[in-house]
N, C-alpha and C positions, 0 to 999 in steps of 0.2 A: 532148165535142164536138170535133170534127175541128181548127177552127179555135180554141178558145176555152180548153181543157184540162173541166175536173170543175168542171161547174158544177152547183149542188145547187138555187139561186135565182136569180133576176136581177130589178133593183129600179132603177125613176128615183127618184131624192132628192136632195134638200137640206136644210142646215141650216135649224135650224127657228128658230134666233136670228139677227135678220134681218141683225143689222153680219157676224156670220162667213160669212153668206152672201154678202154682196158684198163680202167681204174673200177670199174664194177664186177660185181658178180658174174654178172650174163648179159653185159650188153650196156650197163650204165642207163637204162629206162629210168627209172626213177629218179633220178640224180641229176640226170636233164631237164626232166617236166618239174622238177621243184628249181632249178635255178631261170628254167624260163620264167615260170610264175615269180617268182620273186623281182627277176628284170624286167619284164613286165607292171611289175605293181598292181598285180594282182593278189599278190599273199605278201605278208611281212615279213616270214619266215616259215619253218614246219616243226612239229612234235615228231623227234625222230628219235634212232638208238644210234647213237656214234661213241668214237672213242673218249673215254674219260677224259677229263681236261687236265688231271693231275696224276692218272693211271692210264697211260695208254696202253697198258697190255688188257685191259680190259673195256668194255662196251657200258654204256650207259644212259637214260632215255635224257635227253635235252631238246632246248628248243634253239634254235639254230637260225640265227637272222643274216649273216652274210654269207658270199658263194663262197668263201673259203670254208666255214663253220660245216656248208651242206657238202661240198666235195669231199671234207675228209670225213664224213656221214656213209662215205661211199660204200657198198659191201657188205656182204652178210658177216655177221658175229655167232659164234654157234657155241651161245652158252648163254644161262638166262639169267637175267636182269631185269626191273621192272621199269616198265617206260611210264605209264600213267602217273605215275610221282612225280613226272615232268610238269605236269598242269597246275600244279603248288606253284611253280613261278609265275603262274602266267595272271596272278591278280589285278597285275595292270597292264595286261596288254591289252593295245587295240589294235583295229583293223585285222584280215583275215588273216588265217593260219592252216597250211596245210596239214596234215595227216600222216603219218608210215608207220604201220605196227601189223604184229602178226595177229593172225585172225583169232586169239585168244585174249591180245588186248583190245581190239575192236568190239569184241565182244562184250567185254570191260566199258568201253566208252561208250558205247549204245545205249547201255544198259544205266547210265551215270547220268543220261541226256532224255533216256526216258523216267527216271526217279524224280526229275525237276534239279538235277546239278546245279547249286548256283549260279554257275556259270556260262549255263545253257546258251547266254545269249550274248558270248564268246562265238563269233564263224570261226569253224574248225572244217575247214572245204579247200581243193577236196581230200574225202578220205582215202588212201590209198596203203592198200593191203597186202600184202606180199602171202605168198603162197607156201605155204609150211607142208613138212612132213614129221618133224622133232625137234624138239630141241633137249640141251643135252646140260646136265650140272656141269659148275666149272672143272671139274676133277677130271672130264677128260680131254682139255687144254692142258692141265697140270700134265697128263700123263705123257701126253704126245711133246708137250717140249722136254720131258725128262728122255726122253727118245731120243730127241734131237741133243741132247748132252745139256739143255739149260735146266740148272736147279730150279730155279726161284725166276716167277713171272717180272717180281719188280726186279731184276736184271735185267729187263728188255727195255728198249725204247721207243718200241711197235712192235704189233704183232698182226698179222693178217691172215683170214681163212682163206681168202680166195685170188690171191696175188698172181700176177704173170696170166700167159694164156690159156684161156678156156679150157676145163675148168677150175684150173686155177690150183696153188700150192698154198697149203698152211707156212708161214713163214714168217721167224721169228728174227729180229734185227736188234741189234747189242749197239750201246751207245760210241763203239769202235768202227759203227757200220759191218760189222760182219754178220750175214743171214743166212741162215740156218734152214731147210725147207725140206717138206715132204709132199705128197700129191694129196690134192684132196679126192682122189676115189682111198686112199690109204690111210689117210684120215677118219674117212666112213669105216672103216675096221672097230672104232671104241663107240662106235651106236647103240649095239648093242648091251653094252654093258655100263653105259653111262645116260641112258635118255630119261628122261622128266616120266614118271609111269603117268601123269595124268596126262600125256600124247599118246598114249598106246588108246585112250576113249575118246579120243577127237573127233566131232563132227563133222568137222570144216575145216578142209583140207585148201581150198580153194578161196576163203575170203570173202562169202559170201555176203557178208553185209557192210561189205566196202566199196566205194563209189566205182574205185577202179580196182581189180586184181592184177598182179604181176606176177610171174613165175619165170622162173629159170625154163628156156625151150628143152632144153639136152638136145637141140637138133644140129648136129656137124656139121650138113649141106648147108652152104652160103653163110656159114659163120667167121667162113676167115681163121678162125682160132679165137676171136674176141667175143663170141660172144653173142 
């Protein structure tokens, strides 16, 4: 497809365990299919972006071997970070390894596997890509929690973009439990004036040279609110 790249299928879903469904973006797809593979034993883990392990207010690429490690992987982070610096850990891993990154670090990895990567004969399957339209420096995180009254990111003790129902509130939580929240279409207000300029020349909107793509549907019919 013109616009889409080689698509063989195309499917609305969501997870079918109802907390990982409203523990995702838009439906908890992703987060499902890496914890089946992983209970299954077919992957050992996946190269994903979740929360820091010692900065939860911020997102970070690791590689993530238990289902607790992939659930709280959960959810978009919409501020950039590099995930491929995750693959420095992975000197001694074996057995397979799934995939999650945006179609710019796909692009990245492809590109690392056709140079002759060391580690090329590392399985890194399958790949799975999430569908972008921007991403944004962390400043406007900083801006939207100075909105919300919090100074300082390391005052939180989580932060989430797309929390509660579809689609979902930026929402920031203080180690007193009190959370703090705005919508995420209100959110999208600091896009314009905080996005990465190398997404304004983006080709690949869609993930194309990723096993699977995933996107958020926006479609309300039969969503429930979840997604």
């Amino acid at each position: 497809n013109r616009l889409l790249g080689v698509v063989r299928s195309a499917y609305l879903a969501h997870a079918s365990d109802a907390v990982i469904r409203r523990k995702g973006s838009s439906g908890g797809v992703v987060t499902a299919m890496l914890l089946d593979l992983v209970g299954r034993g077919e992957a050992s883990g996946a190269v994903l972006f979740g929360p820091h392990r010692e900065e939860p207010w911020r997102g970070w690429g690791q590689i993530a071997s238990s289902p607790g490690e992939i659930a709280a992987a959960g959810q978009s982070r919409y501020h950039l970070s590099p995930l491929n610096a995750a693959l420095r850990e992975m000197h001694d891993a074996r057995g397979d390894y799934a995939y999650v990154g945006l179609p710019c670090q796909i692009h990245g990895l492809r590109k690392l596997q056709g140079a002759g990567w060391r580690r090329a004969d590392l399985r890194l399957s399958p790949i799975i890509g999430i569908y972008c339209g921007n991403n944004l420096y962390y400043e406007a995180t900083r801006v939207m929690l100075r909105k919300l009254g919090v100074k300082r990111p390391e005052d939180l003790s989580a932060l989430s973009y797309r929390e509660g129902a579809w689609p979902g509130s930026f929402a920031a939580r203080t180690p007193d439990g009190v959370v703090r929240s705005i919508s995420k279409l209100d959110f999208n207000q600091v896009i314009p004036f905080y996005i990465n300029r190398r997404c304004l020349f983006c080709v690949d909107l869609t993930n194309e040279l990723s096993d699977i793509s995933v996107g958020d549907g926006w479609a309300k019919e039969g969503s429930g609110g979840e997604g």
